[in-house]
N, C-alpha and C positions, 0 to 999 in steps of 0.2 A: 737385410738383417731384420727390420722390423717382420716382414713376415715369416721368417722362422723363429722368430721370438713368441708374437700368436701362436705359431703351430705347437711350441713347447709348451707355453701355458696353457692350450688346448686340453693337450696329453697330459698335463698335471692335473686338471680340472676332471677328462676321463677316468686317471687313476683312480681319486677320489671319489669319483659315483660307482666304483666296481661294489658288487654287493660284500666282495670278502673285503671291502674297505673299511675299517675302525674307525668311528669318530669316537665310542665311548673306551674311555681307559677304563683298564681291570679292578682298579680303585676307588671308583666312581659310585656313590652310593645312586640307586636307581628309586622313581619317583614314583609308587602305586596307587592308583586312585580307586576311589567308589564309582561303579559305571553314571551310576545317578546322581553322584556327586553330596551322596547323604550316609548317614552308617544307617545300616538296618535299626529299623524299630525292636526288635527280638532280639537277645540276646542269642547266638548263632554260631556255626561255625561255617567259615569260608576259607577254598583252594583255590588258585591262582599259578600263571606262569608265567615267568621271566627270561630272553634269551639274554645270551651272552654275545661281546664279540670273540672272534677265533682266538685261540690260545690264552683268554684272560683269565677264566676260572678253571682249575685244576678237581678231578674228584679227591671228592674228601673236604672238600672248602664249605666251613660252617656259617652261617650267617647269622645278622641279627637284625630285629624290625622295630619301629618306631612310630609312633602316631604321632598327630603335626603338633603335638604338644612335647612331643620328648619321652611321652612315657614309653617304656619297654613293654613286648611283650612278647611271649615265648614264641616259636614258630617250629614247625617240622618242615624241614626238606626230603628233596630226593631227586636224584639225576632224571631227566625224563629222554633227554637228547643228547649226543656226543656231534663235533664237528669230525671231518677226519684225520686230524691230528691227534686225538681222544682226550682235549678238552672240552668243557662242560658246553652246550649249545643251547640248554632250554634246564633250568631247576622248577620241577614245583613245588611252590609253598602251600602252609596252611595252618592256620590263626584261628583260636575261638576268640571274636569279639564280643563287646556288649553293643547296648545302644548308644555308648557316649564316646564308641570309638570314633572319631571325626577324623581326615584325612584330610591330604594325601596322606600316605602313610612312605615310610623310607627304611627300603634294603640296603643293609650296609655289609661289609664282609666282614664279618668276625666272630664273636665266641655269642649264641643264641641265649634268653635269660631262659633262667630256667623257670619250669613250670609248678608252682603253688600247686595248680589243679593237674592231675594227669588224668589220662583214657588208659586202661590196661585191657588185658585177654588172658584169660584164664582158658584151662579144657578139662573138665570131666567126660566121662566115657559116654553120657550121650547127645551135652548141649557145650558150647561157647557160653561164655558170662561176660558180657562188654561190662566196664565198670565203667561211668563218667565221673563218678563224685554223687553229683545229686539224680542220677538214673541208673540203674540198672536193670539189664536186659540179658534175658539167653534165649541163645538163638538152635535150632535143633539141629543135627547134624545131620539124622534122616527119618523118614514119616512123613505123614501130612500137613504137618507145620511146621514152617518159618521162624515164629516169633512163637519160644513156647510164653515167656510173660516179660512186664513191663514193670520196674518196682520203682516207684516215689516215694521217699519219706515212709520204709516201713512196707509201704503198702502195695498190692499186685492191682495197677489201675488198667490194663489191658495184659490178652490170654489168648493162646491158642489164633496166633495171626497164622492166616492162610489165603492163600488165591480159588478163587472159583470161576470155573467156568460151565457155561450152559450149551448143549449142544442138540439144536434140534435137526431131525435125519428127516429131509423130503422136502418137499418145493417151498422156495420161501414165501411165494406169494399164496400159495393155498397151507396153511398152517391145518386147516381141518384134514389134510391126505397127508399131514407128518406120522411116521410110523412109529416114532417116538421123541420124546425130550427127556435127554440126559444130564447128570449131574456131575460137572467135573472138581476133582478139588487139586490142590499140590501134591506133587510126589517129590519129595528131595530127594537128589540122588547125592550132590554134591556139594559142601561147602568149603571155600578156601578164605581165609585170613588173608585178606592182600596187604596192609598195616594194621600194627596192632603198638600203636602210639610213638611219642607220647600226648603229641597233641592230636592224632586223627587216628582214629579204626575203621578199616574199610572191610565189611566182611561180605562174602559175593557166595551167593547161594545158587545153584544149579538143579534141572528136576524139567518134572514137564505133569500134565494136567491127566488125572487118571479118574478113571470114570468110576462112582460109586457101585455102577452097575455090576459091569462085566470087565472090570480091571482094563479095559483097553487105554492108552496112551495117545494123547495127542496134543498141538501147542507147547513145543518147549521153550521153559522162561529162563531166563537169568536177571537177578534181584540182587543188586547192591544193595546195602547200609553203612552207613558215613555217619561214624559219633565222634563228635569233642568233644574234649576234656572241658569239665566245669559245668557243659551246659545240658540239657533236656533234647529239643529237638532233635530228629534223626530224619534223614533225608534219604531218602528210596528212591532207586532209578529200577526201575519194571520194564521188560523189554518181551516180549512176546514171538513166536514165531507161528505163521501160519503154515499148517502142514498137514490138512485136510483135504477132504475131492470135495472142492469149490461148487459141485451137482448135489452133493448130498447133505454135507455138513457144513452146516449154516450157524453160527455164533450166535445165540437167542441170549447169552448175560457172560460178562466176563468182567472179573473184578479182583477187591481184594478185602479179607472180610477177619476183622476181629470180636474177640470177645469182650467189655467194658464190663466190672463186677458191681455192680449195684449195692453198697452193704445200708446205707441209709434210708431211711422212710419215703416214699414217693414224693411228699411236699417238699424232698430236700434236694431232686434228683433233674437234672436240667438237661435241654436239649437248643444248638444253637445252628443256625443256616447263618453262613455271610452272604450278603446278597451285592448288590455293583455297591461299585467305589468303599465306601467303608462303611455300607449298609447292614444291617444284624437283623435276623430274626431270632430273638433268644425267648424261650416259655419253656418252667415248669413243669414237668409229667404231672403233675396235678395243680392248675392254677388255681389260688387262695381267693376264690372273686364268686362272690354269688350275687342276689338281687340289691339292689340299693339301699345303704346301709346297714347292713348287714355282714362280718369280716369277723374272721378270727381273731380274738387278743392275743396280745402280749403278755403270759401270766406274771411281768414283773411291772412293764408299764399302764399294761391293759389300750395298749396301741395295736393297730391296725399293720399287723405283719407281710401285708402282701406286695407294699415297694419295699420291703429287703427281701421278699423272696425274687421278686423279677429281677433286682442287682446278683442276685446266684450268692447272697450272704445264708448263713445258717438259721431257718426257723425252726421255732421247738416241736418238738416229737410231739403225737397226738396226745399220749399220758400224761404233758406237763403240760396243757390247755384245760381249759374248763369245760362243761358238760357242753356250753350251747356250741363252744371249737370244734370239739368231739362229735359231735351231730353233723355241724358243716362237711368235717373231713370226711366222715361217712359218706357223706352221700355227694357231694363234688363228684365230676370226672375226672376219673386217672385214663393219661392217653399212651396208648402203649407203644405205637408206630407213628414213623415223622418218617416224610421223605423231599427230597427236592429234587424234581425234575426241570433238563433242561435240552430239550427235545431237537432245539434248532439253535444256531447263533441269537435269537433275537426275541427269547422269553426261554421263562422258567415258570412252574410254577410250586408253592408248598404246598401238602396234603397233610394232614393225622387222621388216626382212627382210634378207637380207643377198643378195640380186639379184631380178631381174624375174620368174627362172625358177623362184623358191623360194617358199615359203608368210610369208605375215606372222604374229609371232608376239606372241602379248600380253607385254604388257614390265609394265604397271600400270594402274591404271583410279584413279578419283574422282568427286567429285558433278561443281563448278563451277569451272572452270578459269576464271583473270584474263586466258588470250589473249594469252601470249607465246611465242614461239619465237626459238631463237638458233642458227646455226650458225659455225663458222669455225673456225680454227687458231690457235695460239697465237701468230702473227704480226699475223693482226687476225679479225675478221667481220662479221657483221650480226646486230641481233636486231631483232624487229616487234614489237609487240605491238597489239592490235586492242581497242577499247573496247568494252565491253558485249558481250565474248564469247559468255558463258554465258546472255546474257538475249538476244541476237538468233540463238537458236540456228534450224538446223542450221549451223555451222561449224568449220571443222578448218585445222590447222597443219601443213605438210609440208614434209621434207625427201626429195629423192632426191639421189643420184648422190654420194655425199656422200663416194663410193671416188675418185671420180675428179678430175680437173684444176680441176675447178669444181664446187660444189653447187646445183641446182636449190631456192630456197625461194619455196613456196606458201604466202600466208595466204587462205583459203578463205574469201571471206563466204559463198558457198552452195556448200558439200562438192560434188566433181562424186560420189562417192559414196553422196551422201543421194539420198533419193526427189525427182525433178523437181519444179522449184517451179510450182506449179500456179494461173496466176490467173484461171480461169474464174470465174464466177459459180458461187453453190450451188446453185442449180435450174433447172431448164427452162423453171418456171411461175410468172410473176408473184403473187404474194399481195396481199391491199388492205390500205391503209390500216386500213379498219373494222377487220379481223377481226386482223391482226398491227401496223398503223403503220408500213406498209409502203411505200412510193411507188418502184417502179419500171415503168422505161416500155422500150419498147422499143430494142433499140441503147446505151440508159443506161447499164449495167452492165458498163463496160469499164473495164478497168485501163491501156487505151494513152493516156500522159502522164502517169503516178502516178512518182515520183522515190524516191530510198531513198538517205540518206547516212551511209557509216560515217567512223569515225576512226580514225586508227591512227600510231604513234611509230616511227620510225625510227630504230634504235640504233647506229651505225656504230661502230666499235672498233678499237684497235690489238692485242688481244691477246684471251686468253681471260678474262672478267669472273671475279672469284672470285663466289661462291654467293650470298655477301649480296648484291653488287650487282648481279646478276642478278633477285635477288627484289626488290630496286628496282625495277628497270625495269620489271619488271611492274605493281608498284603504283602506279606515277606513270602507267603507258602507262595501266591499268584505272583511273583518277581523275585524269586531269589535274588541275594546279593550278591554284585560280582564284583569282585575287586582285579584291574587290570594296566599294566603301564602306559604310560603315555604315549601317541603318536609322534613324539620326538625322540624317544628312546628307540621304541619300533623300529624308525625308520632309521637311527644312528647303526642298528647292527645290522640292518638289511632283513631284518626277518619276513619268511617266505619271498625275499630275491627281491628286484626293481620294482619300486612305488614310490610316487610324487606324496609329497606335504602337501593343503590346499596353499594356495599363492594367488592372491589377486591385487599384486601390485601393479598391472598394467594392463588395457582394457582389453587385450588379448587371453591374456589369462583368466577375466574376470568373467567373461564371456563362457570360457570353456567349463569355468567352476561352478556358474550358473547354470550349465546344460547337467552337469552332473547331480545339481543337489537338484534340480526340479525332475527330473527324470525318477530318483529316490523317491521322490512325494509323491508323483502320478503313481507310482508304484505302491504303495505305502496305500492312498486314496482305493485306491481299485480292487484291493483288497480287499476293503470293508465295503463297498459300494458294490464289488460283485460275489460278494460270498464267499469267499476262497475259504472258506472253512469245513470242518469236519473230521473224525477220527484218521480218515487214510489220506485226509486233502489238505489237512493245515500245511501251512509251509510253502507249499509249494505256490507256481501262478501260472497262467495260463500263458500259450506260446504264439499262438498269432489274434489276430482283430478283424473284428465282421467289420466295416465300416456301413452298409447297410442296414443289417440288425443292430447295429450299434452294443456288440454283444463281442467278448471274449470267444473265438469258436470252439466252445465246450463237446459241443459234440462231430466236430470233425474229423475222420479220422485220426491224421499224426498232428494233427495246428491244435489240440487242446493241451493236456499238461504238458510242460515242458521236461519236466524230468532234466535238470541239468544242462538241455541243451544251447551250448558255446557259452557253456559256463558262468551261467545265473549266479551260483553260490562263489565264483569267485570275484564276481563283481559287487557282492555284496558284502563280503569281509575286506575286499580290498578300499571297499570305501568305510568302511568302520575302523581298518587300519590306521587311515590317514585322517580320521576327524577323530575319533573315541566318543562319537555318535550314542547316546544308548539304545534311540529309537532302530538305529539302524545295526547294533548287533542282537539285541531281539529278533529283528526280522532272519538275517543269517545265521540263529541260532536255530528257529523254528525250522526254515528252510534246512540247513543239515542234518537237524532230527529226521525230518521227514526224508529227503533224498537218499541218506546212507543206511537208512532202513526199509524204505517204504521202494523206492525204486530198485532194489539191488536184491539179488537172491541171496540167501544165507545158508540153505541148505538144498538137497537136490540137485536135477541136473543141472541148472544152471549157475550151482553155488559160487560165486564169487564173479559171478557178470550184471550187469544191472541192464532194464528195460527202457531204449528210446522215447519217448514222446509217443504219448497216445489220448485217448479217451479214458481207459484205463491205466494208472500208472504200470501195470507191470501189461498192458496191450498188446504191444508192440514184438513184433520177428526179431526186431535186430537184438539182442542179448550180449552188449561189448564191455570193456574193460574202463571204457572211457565213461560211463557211466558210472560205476564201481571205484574208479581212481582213489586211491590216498590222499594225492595233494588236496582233494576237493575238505577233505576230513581233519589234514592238520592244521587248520587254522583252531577250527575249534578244540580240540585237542591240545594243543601248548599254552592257548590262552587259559583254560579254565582246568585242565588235567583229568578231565571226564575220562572216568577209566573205560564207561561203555562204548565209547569212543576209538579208546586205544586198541580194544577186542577187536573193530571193527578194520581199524588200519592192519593188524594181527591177520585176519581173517584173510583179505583182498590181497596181503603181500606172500600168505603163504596157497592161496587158492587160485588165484588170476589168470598167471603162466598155463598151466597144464589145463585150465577152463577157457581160454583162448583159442588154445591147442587145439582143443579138442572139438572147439565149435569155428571153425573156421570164419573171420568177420564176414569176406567177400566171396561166399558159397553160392550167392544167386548171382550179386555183382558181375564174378571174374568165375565162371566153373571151371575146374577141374576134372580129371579121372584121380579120383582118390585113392586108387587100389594101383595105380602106376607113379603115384607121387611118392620121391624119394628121404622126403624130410615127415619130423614130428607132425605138424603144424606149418598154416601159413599166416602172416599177418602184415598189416601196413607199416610202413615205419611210423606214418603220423595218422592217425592219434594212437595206434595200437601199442608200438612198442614206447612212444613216449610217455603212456601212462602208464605202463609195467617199470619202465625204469621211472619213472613219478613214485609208485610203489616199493619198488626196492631201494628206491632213495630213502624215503621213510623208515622204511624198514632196519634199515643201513644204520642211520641219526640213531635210533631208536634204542639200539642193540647192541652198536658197534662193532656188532658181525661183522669180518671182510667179506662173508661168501655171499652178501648183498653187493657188496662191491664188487665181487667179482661176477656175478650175474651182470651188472652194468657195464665195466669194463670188456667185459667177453664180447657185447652187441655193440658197443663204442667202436672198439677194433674192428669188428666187420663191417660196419659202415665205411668207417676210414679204407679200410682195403678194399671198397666195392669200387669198379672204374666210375661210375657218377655219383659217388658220395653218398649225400643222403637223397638224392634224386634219380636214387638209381629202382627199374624196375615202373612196370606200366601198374597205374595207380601208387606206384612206391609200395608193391605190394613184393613182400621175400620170404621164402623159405624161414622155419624157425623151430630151433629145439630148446620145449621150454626144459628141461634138465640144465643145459650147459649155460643159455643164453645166445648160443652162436647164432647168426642169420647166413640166409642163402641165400646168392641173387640167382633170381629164377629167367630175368629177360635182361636185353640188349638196352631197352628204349631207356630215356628220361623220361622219366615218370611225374607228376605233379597229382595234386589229389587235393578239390577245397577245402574239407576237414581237416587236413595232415596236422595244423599249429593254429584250431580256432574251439580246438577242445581242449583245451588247459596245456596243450604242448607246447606253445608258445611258452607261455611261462615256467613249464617244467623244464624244455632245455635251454632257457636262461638262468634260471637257477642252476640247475645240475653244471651246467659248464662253467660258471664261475666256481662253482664246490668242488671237481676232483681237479686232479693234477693229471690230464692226460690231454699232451700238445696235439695229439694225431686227431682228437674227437673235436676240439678245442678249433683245432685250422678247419675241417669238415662241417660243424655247426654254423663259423662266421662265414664261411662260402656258401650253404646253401642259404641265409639269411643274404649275403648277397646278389643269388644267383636266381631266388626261387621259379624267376618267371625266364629264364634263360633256353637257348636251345639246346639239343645234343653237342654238337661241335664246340660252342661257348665254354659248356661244363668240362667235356674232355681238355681241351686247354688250357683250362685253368686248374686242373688237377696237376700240371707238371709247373707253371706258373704261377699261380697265386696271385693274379694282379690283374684278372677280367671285370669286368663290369665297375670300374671303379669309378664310374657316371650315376649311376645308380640304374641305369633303365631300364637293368634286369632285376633289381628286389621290388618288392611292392610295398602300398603307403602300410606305414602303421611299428608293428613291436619289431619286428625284423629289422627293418630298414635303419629305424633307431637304433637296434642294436650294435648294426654293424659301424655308425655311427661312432656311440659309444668305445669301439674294440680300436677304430681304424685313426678316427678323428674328422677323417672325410669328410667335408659340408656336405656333397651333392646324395650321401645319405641321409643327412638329417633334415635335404631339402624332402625326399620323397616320406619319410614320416611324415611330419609336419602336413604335408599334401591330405592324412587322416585329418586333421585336425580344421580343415580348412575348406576341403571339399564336403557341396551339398550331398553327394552320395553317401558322407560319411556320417554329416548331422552334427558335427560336433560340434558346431558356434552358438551359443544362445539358449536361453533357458526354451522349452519346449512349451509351445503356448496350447492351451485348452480351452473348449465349446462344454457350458452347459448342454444335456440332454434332456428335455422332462415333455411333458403331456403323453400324448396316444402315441407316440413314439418307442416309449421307454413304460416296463414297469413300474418303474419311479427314477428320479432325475440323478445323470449319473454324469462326471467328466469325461470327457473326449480327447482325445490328439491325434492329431492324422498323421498319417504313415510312423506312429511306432507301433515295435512289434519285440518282443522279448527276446528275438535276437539277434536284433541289431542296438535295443539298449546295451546289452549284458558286452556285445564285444565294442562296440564305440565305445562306451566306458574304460574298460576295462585297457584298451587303446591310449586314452587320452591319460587315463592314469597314469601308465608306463611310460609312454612319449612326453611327456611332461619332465619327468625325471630322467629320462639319459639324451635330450637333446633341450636341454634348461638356458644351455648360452648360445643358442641358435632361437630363440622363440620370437617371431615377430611383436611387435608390440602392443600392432592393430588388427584386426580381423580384415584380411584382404576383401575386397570388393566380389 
């Protein structure tokens, strides 16, 4: 009796860890915090997302938000996610704060306050009119501009915003044999209103870069804008697409460039650099300072005006000084150009000129500039500031003409004064697999349809900022705010499927939590110690380790960037999941920018596959889906409601399929006679078709289409009906038509394959089988999770039985084993997990200890760890994560011997 009493309370305790299990009620006001745990210094506007558990919130269900004082404040929603019952699975919100909004802040269900301030949209026949209150903005519908003006208090303080690009035609290393350098600007083709309030306007501009020349077209962009109600700031997401011959056209400047109107006298007219931390360069277009003692009066005090003019307060016109002022002013330098360059991660420096004809003069220098620039008069101006400045370096901040009627300002994502951005491939000559793990094929190694998305704040002004709030602006533009729920809410509705809470109540667990958060920091460390920076590299980190050179191998064939490989990015949201880390969803933010654009095609033939691990992020032969996946993208996506995000999920669920199809994974692998083959398409079940249905799962939430559902369902069935499951077929390699979703088994054998469930498949068909209601896929997933290392004849028998391997000694250690665990209650599953956790092959016990590196060894002194390698952190991680949470009342206490 006592042990069927265990075995009940087992299966009670199973219940409760399934992911469709509920701990939060539908009533339950839900707890949102500041990632940093402070409210922005700027007054701003911030989006955010919340899931739901299943069936709690209904569409149409209004809410209302709360600051930790009680005060109300308005909010906008909107459905972002459906469960498959078609309640609400993910709402996003969005709030304009100030600075004194302190947190947590609290989502309640009920009637939203209404908004004092609104954002509205208007349309005349050839621009949008965003209104905030205190900014107004129109936007053009088509032409060369974007942003035809900016209005503060009355006044037009920027005009005529546009993108530029620079494009020069011939070798990028011999600039003297270029045949020409071209001048690109925006062409809009398209603008859509995606909210139009009342607390958020999202308006998304489309177009591409057309040459002043000869009209030709190239790099197409897509350019958000996000205004709140009440406030000034507008935040720009920039996203770029490369779609040039990588031999010829070469990126010499690419930016984005407004006009700042100048209406006050030069003495009145300011220019300002944020440099690191909350450093400022602020000066005058004409500084009030000549020989020692010697200074313009005051003509009411007859004081010395030059510390109010360096605070950006208003000094008087030259007509209301006296003769000897008037002389000064004369003849003082007015400077007309300011720029700040920042060439590498690790210096910048400032320059002025005071005309075209004269020499630029260094004004100051530093390491890592935050990526703001301001210019304007003390009537109003503009400031930008650019994210991840100093880490997506070459880029620079410009001011010209700044004597004249209007100021010309550049924020440079690629300096036209840096060396040409170069994205050929690194060599002429293919390498193998064997000798480097290399796979490139011919024609593969192209960059045309790789994307690049910055950000950057838009500061519009009625006046000159004093200094401190200048050095705001930069540190809100360089960290936007993010407001996000708590790792206890997260994990109460299962979002994105099984994940552990950190738990170090017993020295088994403490061990394993230590491997995890020191493994983040080598991580985190190695970054800035090996440079991982640059416009196409930020984000990303390298895939294997010299231990000889003591060196990342950057340039070995397929062991330099990782590109996603066995799921970098899910090991890094997964652990921001469960702590609400902010050091560590920066890093997972960065990484997502860069993976889902920078690794992945977006247009062309490769559209909708992304590029293996290379030297080059887009290097590599293999062009797979598992690169490209969805689930890699919604993390970031439901947390923060990034619409350029959503495109992107959009993109991979309607393009994947028939780009699979079409490029077979295992064409060298496993050949074929393609012209005798009877199906669309072949692909593997794991990772191929896992992360198509990964994809259409997203797609599915997102939409609430069934005909996502039923693309899953369709390959769900066919597995089920194949005689060895999901083990059926040599490499688990079948027949497939991306139209219906159907599979074909094409062999007899039991197939195994070591990618199948260590590219996000794992976690895509634990999620996904807790999410539909289909027994047949449901019994088919918990068998091959049982069986995976099983033979032909084991699988055949237990396809009419259901009751093989229930020792464990056909699943292997790790998420599998666990899971079946989890499904069965089984111990001698949760014995062979566990086995990850425990065993030194796995690494999972004990923080990861490190060797300074320094003298003639090293270019300069760096940490070490022997035998890690990105990816065996990314999946022991990502292992221990999971196995933590579905075998929680199985966990040893002590770290076995």
């Amino acid at each position: 009796m006592m042990r069927k009493a265990v075995y009940m309370l087992v299966l009670l305790m199973v219940f409760w860890l399934l992911p469709g299990a509920n701990y939060a009620q539908s009533s339950d006001p839900v707890s949102v915090k500041w990632l940093d745990g402070t409210a922005p210094s700027v007054s701003t506007g911030v989006s955010w997302g919340v899931p739901w558990p299943r069936g709690a919130i209904q569409e149409g269900q209004s809410f209302s938000l709360k600051t930790a004082d009680g005060e109300s404040l308005p909010v906008q929603t909107w459905p972002m996610a459906y469960w498959p019952d078609g309640s609400i699975k993910w709402t996003g919100f969005a709030a304009s704060v100030g600075s004194d909004t302190e947190g947590p802040l609290t989502v309640s269900q009920g009637k939203a306050t209404s908004a004092k301030e609104t954002v509205s949209v208007t349309e005349s026949d050839q621009t949008y009119g965003i209104n905030t209150g205190p900014l107004h903005v129109r936007i053009a519908k088509w032409g060369g501009y974007l942003i035809r003006s900016m209005t503060v208090d009355g006044k037009v303080v920027a005009r005529n915003g546009e993108l530029t690009a620079i494009i020069q035609n011939g070798q990028a290393d011999k600039p003297w044999e270029s045949t020409s350098v071209q001048k690109f600007i925006s062409r809009v083709k398209k603008v859509t209103i995606e909210q139009s309030g009342p607390v958020r306007a999202v308006v998304k501009v489309e177009g591409a870069h057309k040459s002043v020349r000869d009209g030709r077209e190239l790099i197409p962009f897509v350019v958000r804008m996000y205004f709140y109600a009440g406030r000034k700031p507008v935040r720009m997401v920039h996203s770029i697409i490369y779609d040039g011959d990588q031999d010829t056209d070469f990126i010499k400047g690419l930016g984005v460039h407004l006009k700042v109107p100048m209406r006050e006298q030069v003495q009145n007219r300011h220019v300002r650099f944020s440099g690191q931390d909350n450093g400022l360069w602020a000066e005058p277009v004409q500084p009030l300072v000549g020989r020692g003692g010697r200074f313009v009066k005051d003509p009411d005090t007859g004081e010395d005006i030059y510390p109010r003019q360096l605070k950006g307060d208003r000094v008087p016109n030259r007509e209301e000084v006296d003769s000897q002022g008037r002389y000064y002013m004369a003849d003082l330098a007015v400077w007309s150009d300011f720029k700040l360059v920042q060439p590498n991660a690790d210096g910048f420096t400032i320059k002025k000129r005071t005309n075209p004809q004269s020499a630029w003069i260094s004004a100051a220098a530093g390491k890592r500039a935050s990526g703001l620039v301001f210019a304007g008069d003390v009537s109003g101006g503009l400031g930008i500031s650019l994210k991840d400045f100093w880490q997506s370096y070459p880029s620079s901040l410009e001011i010209r003409n700044a004597d004249s009627h209007e100021a010309d300002m550049y924020v440079w994502l690629w300096p036209h004064d840096a060396p040409v951005m170069d994205m050929r491939h690194y060599d002429t000559k293919a390498h193998g697999l064997e000798s480097v793990y290399e796979d490139v094929q011919q024609g593969f190694s192209t960059p045309y349809g790789v994307a690049r998305t910055s950000e950057l704040t838009l500061y519009p002004t009625g006046s000159v900022p004093d200094k401190a709030q200048t050095a705001q602006m930069a540190a809100v533009g360089a960290t936007p705010p993010v407001v996000t729920p708590t790792p206890e809410h997260l994990h109460s509705v299962r979002a994105f499927g099984v994940w552990s809470l950190p738990d170090r109540s017993t020295p088994f667990k403490r061990q394993i939590e230590d491997r995890l958060a020191s493994l983040i920091d080598y991580y985190q460390t190695s970054i800035d110690q090996r440079n991982w920076y640059g416009y196409w590299n930020y984000g990303d980190v390298m895939h294997s380790y010299d231990d000889e050179r003591h060196m990342w191998r950057y340039d070995l064939g397929g062991m330099a960037w990782d590109n996603t490989e066995l799921m970098t990015d899910m090991w890094l949201w997964y652990s921001f999941l469960r702590t609400g880390r902010e050091d560590i969803f920066r890093m997972a933010e960065a990484m997502t920018r860069h993976t889902q654009e920078v690794d992945v095609y977006h247009t062309g033939r490769f559209a909708g596959l992304g590029s293996r691990h290379n030297v080059r992020h887009w290097g590599g032969g293999a062009k797979e889906v598992r690169i490209s996946q969805a689930p890699l993208k919604r993390f970031y996506y439901y947390l923060t409601t990034d619409e350029r995000t959503g495109d992107l999920i959009r993109e991979v669920g309607r393009t994947s399929a028939q780009a699979v199809a079409d490029l077979d994974p295992m064409r060298l692998a496993q050949p074929i006679d393609q012209d005798k083959f009877p199906y669309p398409g072949r692909i593997r079940l794991g990772p191929d078709w896992l992360a198509l249905a990964g994809n259409w799962m997203a797609m599915w939430e997102m939409t609430g289409d069934t005909k996502w559902k039923d693309l899953i369902y369709t390959g769900m069935n066919s597995i089920a009906n194949f005689p060895l499951g999901f083990k059926t077929g040599k490499n688990l390699v079948v027949g497939f038509d991306p139209e219906t979703g159907k599979l074909y088994q094409l062999s007899d054998e039991a197939g195994t394959y070591n990618l199948a469930t260590i590219q996000g498949g794992g976690e895509v068909g634990i999620e996904l089988t807790e999410l539909v209601d289909n027994k047949e896929w449901q019994q088919v997933w918990l068998q091959y999770c049982r069986l995976r290392n099983a033979p032909k004849d084991v699988v055949l028998k237990d396809m009419k039985t259901h009751s093989e391997g229930t020792d464990g000694q056909y699943t292997s250690p790790g998420r599998l084993a666990a899971y079946a665990y989890m499904k069965t209650g089984n111990a001698a599953f949760a014995k062979q997990a566990i086995r990850s956790l425990t065993s030194r092959r796995y690494s999972s016990g004990g923080a990861i200890e490190t060797r300074l590196i320094s003298g003639p060894e090293v270019l300069h002194p760096v940490e070490e760890a022997e035998h890690v390698s990105t990816n065996g952190t990314a999946q022991s991680s990502l292992t221990a994560i999971e196995v933590l949470e579905m075998c929680a009342d199985q966990l040893p206490d002590t770290m076995p011997e």
